[in-house]
N, C-alpha and C positions, 0 to 999 in steps of 0.2 A: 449077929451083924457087927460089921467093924465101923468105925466112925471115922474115915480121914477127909484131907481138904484137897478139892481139887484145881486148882491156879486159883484156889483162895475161897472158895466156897463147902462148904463143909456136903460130903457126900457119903450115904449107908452104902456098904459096900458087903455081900455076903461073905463067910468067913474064908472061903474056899480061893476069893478070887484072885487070880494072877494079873502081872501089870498086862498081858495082853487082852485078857477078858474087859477087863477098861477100856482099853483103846478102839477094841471092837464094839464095846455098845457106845460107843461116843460115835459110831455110823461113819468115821471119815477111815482112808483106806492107811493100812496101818505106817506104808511109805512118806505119808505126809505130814506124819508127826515125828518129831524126836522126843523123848523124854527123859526125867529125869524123878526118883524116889526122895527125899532127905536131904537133896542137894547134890548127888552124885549123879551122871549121866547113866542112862540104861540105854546099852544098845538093843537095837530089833530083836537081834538073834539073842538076846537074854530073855525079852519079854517074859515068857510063860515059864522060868522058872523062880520070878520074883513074883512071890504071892506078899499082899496086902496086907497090915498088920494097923489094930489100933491106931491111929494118932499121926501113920503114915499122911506126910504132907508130898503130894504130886502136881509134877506139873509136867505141862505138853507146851512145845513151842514148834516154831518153822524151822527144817534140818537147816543147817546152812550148807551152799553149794558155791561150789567157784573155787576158783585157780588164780 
C-alpha cells in the first residue's frame, strides 16, 4: 500500500493504482473533475498512465469552462 494525500487528507492507495483508478472510486464522472499530482496538472487523457507513488500529494478541482 502507498500513503498519499488527497486535497489534503491522507488516503492508502494500492501499489498498482493509476490517477484514473482514483477518480473512478471517488464515484463522480471522470469529466467533472480536473486534476493535478505534485502540483502539475494531469490531463484526462493522461489519467491511466500516471500511477500513484508514496507520498504522492493529489488534488481534484472544478475544470474551468468559458470564453
Amino acid at each position: 500500500m502507498n500513503r498519499i494525500t488527497l486535497n489534503g487528507e491522507t488516503r492508502s492507495v494500492e501499489e498498482a493504482t493509476t490517477l484514473a483508478d482514483l477518480v473512478a472510486a471517488l464515484g463522480q464522472p471522470p469529466s467533472a473533475l480536473a486534476t493535478a499530482v505534485n502540483g502539475e496538472f494531469v490531463p484526462r487523457s493522461e489519467r491511466a498512465t500516471v500511477h500513484l507513488r508514496e507520498g504522492d500529494a493529489v488534488f481534484t478541482f472544478q475544470p474551468i469552462t468559458g470564453g
